[in-house]
Every structure is written in structure tokens, then in C-alpha cells.
C-alpha positions as CSV (number, residue, x, y, z in Angstrom):
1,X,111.7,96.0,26.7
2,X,112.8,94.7,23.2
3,X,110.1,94.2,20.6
4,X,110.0,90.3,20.1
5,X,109.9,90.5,24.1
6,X,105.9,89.1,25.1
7,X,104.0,88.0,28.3
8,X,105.4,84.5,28.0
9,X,108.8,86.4,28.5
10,X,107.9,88.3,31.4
11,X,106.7,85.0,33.5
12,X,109.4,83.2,32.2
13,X,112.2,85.6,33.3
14,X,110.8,85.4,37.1
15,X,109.6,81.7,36.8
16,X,106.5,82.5,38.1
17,X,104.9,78.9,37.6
18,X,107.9,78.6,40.6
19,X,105.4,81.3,42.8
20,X,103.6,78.0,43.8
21,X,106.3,77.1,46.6
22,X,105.6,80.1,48.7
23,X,102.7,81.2,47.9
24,X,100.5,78.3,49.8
25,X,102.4,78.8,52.6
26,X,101.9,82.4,53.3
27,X,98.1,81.9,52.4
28,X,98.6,79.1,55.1
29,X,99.9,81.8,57.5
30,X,96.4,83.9,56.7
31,X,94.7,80.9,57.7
32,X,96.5,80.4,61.1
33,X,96.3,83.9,62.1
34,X,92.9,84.3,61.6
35,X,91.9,80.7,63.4
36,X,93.9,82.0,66.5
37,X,92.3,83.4,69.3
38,X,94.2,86.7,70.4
39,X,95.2,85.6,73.0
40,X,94.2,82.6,75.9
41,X,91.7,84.8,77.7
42,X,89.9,85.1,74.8
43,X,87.8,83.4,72.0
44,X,88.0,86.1,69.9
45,X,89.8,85.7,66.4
46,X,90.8,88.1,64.1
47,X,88.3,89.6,60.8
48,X,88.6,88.0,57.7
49,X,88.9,90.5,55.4
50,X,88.8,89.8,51.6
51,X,91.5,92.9,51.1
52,X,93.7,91.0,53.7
53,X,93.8,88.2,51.7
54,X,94.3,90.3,48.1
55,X,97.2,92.4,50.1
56,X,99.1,89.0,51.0
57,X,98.7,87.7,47.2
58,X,99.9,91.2,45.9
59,X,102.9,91.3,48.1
60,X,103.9,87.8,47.6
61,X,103.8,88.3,44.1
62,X,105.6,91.7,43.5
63,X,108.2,90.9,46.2
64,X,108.9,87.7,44.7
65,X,109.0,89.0,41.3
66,X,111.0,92.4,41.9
67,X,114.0,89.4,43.5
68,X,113.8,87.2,41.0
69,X,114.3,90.0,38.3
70,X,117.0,91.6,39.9
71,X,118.1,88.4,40.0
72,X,118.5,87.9,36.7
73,X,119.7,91.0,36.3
74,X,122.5,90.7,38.6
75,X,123.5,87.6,37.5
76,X,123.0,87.8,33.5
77,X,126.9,88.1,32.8
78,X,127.1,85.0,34.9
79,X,124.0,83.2,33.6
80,X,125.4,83.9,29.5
81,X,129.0,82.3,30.7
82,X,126.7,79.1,32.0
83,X,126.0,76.5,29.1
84,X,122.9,75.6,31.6
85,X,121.7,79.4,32.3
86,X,123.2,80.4,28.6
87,X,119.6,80.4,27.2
88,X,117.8,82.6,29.6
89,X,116.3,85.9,28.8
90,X,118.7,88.0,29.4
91,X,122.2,86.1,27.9
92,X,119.5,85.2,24.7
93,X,118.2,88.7,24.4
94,X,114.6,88.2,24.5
95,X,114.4,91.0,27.5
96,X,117.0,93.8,27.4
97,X,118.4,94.7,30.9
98,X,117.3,98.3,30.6
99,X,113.5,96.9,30.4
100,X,114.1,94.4,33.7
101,X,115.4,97.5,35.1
102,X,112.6,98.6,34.5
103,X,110.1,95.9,35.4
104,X,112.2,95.4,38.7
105,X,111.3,98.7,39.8
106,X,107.6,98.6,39.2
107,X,107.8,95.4,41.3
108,X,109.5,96.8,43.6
109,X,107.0,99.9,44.0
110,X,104.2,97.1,43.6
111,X,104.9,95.4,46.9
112,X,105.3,98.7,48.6
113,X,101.6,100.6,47.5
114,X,100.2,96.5,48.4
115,X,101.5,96.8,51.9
116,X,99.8,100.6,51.7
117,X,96.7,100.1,50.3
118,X,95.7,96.5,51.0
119,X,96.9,95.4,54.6
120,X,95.3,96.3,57.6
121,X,97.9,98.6,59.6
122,X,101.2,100.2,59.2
123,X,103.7,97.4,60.2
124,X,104.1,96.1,57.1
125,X,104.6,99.1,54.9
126,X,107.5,100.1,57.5
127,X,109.2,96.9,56.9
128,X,108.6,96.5,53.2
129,X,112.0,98.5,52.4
130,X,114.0,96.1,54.7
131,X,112.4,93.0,53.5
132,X,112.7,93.6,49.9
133,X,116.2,94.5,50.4
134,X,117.3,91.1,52.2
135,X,115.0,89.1,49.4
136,X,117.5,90.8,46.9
137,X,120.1,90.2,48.3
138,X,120.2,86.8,47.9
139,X,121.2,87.6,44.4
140,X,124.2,88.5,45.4
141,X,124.8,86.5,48.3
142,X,126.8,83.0,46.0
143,X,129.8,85.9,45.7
144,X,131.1,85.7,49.2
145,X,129.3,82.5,50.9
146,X,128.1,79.4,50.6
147,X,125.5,79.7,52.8
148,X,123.2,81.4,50.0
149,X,121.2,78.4,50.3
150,X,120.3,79.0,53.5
151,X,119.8,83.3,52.8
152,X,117.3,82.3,50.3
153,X,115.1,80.1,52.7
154,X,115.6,82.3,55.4
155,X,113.9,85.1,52.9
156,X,111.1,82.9,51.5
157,X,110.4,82.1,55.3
158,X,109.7,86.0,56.4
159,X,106.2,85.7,54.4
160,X,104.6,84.0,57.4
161,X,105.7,86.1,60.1
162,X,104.8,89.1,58.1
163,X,101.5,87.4,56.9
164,X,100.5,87.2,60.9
165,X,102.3,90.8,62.0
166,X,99.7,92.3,58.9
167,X,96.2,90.5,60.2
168,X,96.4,90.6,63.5
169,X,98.3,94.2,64.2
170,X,100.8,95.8,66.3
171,X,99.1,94.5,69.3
172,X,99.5,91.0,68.6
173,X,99.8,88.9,71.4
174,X,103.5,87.1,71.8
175,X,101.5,84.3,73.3
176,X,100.7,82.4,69.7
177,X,103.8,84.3,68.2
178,X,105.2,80.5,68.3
179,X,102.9,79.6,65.4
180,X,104.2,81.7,62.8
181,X,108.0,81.2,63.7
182,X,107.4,77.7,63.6
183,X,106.1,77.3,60.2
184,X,108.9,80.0,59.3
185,X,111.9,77.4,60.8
186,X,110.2,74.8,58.5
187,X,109.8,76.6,55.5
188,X,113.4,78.1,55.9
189,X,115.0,74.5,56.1
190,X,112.7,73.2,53.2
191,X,113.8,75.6,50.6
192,X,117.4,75.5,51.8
193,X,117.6,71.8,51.3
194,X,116.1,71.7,48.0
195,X,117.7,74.5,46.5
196,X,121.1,72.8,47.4
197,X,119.8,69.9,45.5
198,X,118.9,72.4,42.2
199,X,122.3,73.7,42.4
200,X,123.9,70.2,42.3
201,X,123.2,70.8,38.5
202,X,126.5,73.6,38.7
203,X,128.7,72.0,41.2
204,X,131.4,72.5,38.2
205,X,130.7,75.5,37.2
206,X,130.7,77.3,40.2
207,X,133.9,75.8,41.5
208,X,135.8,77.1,38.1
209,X,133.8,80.7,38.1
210,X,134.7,81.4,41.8
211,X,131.1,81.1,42.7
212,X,130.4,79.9,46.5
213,X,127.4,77.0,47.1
214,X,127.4,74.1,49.5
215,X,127.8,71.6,46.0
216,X,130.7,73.5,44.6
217,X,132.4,73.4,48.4
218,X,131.4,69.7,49.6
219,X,131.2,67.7,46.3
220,X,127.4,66.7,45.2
221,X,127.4,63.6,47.4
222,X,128.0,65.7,50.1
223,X,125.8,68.4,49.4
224,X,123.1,65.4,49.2
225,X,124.0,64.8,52.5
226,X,123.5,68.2,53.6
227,X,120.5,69.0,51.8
228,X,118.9,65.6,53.6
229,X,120.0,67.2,57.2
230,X,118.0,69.9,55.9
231,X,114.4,68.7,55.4
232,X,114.9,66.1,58.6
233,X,115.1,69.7,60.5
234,X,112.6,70.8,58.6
235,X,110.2,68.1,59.7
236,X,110.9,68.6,62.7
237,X,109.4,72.3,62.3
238,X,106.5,70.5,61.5
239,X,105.8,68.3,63.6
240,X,106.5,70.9,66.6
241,X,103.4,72.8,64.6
242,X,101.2,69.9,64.8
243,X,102.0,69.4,68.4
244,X,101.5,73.3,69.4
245,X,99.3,74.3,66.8
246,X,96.2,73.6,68.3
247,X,95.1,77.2,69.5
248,X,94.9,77.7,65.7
249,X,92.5,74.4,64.9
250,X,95.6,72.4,63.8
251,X,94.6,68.8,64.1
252,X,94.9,64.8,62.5
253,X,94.7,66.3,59.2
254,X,97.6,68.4,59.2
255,X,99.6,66.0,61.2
256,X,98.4,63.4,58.1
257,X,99.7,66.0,55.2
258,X,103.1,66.4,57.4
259,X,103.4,62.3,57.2
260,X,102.7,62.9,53.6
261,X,105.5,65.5,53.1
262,X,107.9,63.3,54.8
263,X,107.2,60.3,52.0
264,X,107.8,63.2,49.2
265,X,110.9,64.8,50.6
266,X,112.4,61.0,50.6
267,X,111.1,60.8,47.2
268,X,113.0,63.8,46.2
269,X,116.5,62.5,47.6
270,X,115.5,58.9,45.8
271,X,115.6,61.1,42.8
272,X,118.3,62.8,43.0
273,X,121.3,60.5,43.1
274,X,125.5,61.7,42.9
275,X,125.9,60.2,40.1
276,X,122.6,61.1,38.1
277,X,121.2,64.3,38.1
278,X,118.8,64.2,34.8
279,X,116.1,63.8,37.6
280,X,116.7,67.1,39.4
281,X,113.9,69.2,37.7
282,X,111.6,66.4,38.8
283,X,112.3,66.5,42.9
284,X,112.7,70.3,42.3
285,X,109.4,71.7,41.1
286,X,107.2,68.4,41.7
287,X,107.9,67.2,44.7
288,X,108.1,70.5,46.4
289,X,104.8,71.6,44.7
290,X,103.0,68.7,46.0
291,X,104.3,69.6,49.2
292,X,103.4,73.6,49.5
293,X,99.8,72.3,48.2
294,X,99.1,69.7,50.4
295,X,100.0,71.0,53.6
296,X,97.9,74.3,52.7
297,X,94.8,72.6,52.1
298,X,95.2,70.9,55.3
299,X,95.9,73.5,57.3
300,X,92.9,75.3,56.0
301,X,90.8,72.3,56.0
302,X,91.9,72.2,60.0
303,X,91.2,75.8,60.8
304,X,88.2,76.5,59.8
305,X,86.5,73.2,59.2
């Protein structure tokens, strides 16, 4: 850590004002798992546990924030060569790398002890090591394909299914295992489509630096184009939750807040035009917070109201 280096630095090197896209949605996964019976010859549901609920916020966390400091750290040669990235921790040298190192690790070890000490059973602490390993390796993923986009959702969409594997045990039933893998598809699709849209901003600079995205590769218009086919299949996600959901409560409110999201995600593509991206920030970190929010406090709402 160097000396001028303060809290401000710490949150702003893993963008944790950013924790608000996935975070709903695994506490949305919570939700669902609890409101489900166990299986359809029963009405019983699983505890609520308050330490279930403080084992999914430490693991989301400290998972999220050991990848996006390894990110950083990975990528700082690549960030400082960047005119948009050149001002970032790292490149700047507010943080030394040593000191990420450093807080990567702790991280790291963070979300491990969680799954240990917070969650109910064993499952998750013998995937932790596997997990964390495919959420960092993301970082790495732009060098060889341009399917990164997709890596990352893919990652971010593991915290459901492992939200419901943690609550309800190793002898959950496969019956409602639909649920989880639904709202996994949709959040998978939704963060691969608007990340394509963030990295419209380095369409040029990747194409010169050798780096592989679906901007750099198909031109912005077509990444546009891409990023839309995205979130359409990502509606569709939910919409198959609202109409199979119900064993978990789902109902007219949920199936409102996924109308809702639909309106937003074409207010993010409105926003983000081919030949004017100064509005990018806007449809990346509005938009999509709207979206996490809303359709958590619906599905809670649904579940157990």
C-alpha cells in the first residue's frame, strides 16, 4: 500500500459502487430458495437464517472484489497504455501492485472463511476454489477471445445457483433446480450485453493493442447489434421465470418489474448510439442499476408478501 493510498482508493480500485448489479440478484436468489417448497410433496420451505443471508453478502463481496483486483492487476500495463484506463490506480500510482497483491489475497481468503463460517453446509466451501478461479479468469480472458463478454456474465450468473446450492443443501431437490438456472441464463445474457456496450468506448484501442472483444471484431454498430440480441435473450430468461416461477411465490408483480426492465434495456440501446458514445456511462451504471433493484424488490415483494 503506498502512503497517499486511502479508503476512497480501495473502493475505487474494485468499483465497488459497481457491487450493486449483482448483488440484488443473488439476494434475489435467497429470496427464491427460501419461498420454495422442497420439493411438490411438500409445503415445507427452507429456514431463514440471518447468517445465511450475511454468508451470501460476504461472499458476493470478497469474490467480487478479489476479481476485480486481480483485474486491475493483470491488466495495469494495459490500463497505463489506455488514454481512457491511463488514470486508474494502478498506471497513476495511488495503489502500488505489491499492496493489491496484497488486498487480492485477503479477498481471496475472505470468500473462502465466508463460505466456512457463514453458509449452512459444505458445498459451497468445496466449490469456492473453482469459482473464484473462473471469476478471475475473466481478466485474462480479452487475450485470446472475444467472447470475454460472455465469460464475465457467465461468472456474475454462478451467484444464484450457488446462492440456492448454500440454503437449501446437498439434498436439494432437482425438481425447482429450474428456478435458479433460469435467473442465471438471464443474468448471464444481461451483463454480456451491456458490457459489450461499455467496451464500445475501446473498439480502437483494442483492435491496435491486439486485444479481442466483440466491438474491436464487428465494428461498434455491430457490437450494438449484438449486445441488443443479448438482452432480447435475456428477457426471455425472464419471462420463462415469471411463467415457472410460481412454486417460489412469483407473481403480477415480478412479471410488472420484468415489463419494466424491458422499457430500460431499450432505454439503454436509445442511449448508446454508433456514432455517439458520451452517453455510455449513463446506460452502463443507471440503467442496469435500476434494473438489478427493481426486479429484487419484486421478487421479494412476491415471495414473501
Amino acid at each position: 500500500m503506498t502512503k497517499q493510498s486511502s479508503l476512497p482508493d480501495w473502493l475505487g480500485l474494485i468499483r465497488f459502487s459497481h457491487t450493486v448489479f449483482a448483488l440484488p440478484f443473488a439476494v434475489l436468489a435467497a429470496f427464491l430458495a427460501w419461498a420454495t417448497p422442497l420439493n411438490s410433496a411438500s409445503t415445507a420451505t427452507p429456514p431463514v437464517r440471518a447468517t445465511d443471508i450475511l454468508g451470501v453478502l460476504l461472499c458476493m463481496v470478497t469474490a467480487r472484489s478479489a476479481a476485480m483486483a486481480f483485474n486491475r492487476l493483470v491488466d495495469h500495463r494495459i490500463d497505463a497504455a489506455n488514454p481512457r484506463t491511463a488514470t486508474r490506480h494502478l498506471p497513476a500510482g495511488r495503489l502500488s501492485r505489491r499492496g493489491v497483491l496484497v488486498f487480492t489475497i485477503l479477498c481471496a481468503i475472505g470468500f473462502v472463511a465466508s463460505t466456512l463460517l457463514f453458509l449452512p453446509n459444505r458445498l459451497p466451501l468445496y466449490g469456492s476454489i473453482p469459482v473464484l478461479a473462473f471469476l478471475c479468469g475473466y481478466s485474462l480472458a480479452k487475450r485470446f477471445t472475444a467472447s470475454a463478454h460472455l465469460w464475465l456474465g457467465v461468472a456474475l450468473s454462478l451467484s444464484p445457483i450457488c446462492v440456492w446450492i448454500a440454503i437449501r443443501g446437498p439434498e436439494f431437490s432437482w425438481e425447482y433446480f429450474h428456478i435458479p438456472l433460469l435467473l442465471a441464463g438471464a443474468i448471464a445474457f444481461w451483463v454480456a450485453g451491456f458490457d459489450i456496450l461499455y467496451a464500445c468506448q475501446d473498439a480502437d484501442f483494442d483492435r491496435v493493442a491486439g486485444l479481442h472483444s466483440v466491438p474491436s471484431r464487428f465494428g461498434i454498430a455491430g457490437a450494438l447489434r449484438i449486445a441488443m440480441g443479448m438482452h432480447v435473450i435475456m428477457l426471455g430468461f425472464l419471462v420463462a421465470l415469471v411463467r415457472t416461477g410460481q412454486a417460489a411465490g412469483l407473481g403480477w408483480l415480478f412479471a410488472a418489474a420484468v415489463g419494466l426492465t424491458a422499457i430500460l434495456v431499450m432505454v439503454q440501446h436509445w442511449l448508446v448510439r454508433p456514432n455517439d458514445l458520451s452517453r455510455v456511462n449513463a446506460a452502463f451504471f443507471q440503467t442496469n442499476a435500476i434494473i438489478s433493484m427493481v426486479l429484487l424488490m419484486a421478487g421479494a415483494i412476491d415471495t414473501f408478501f
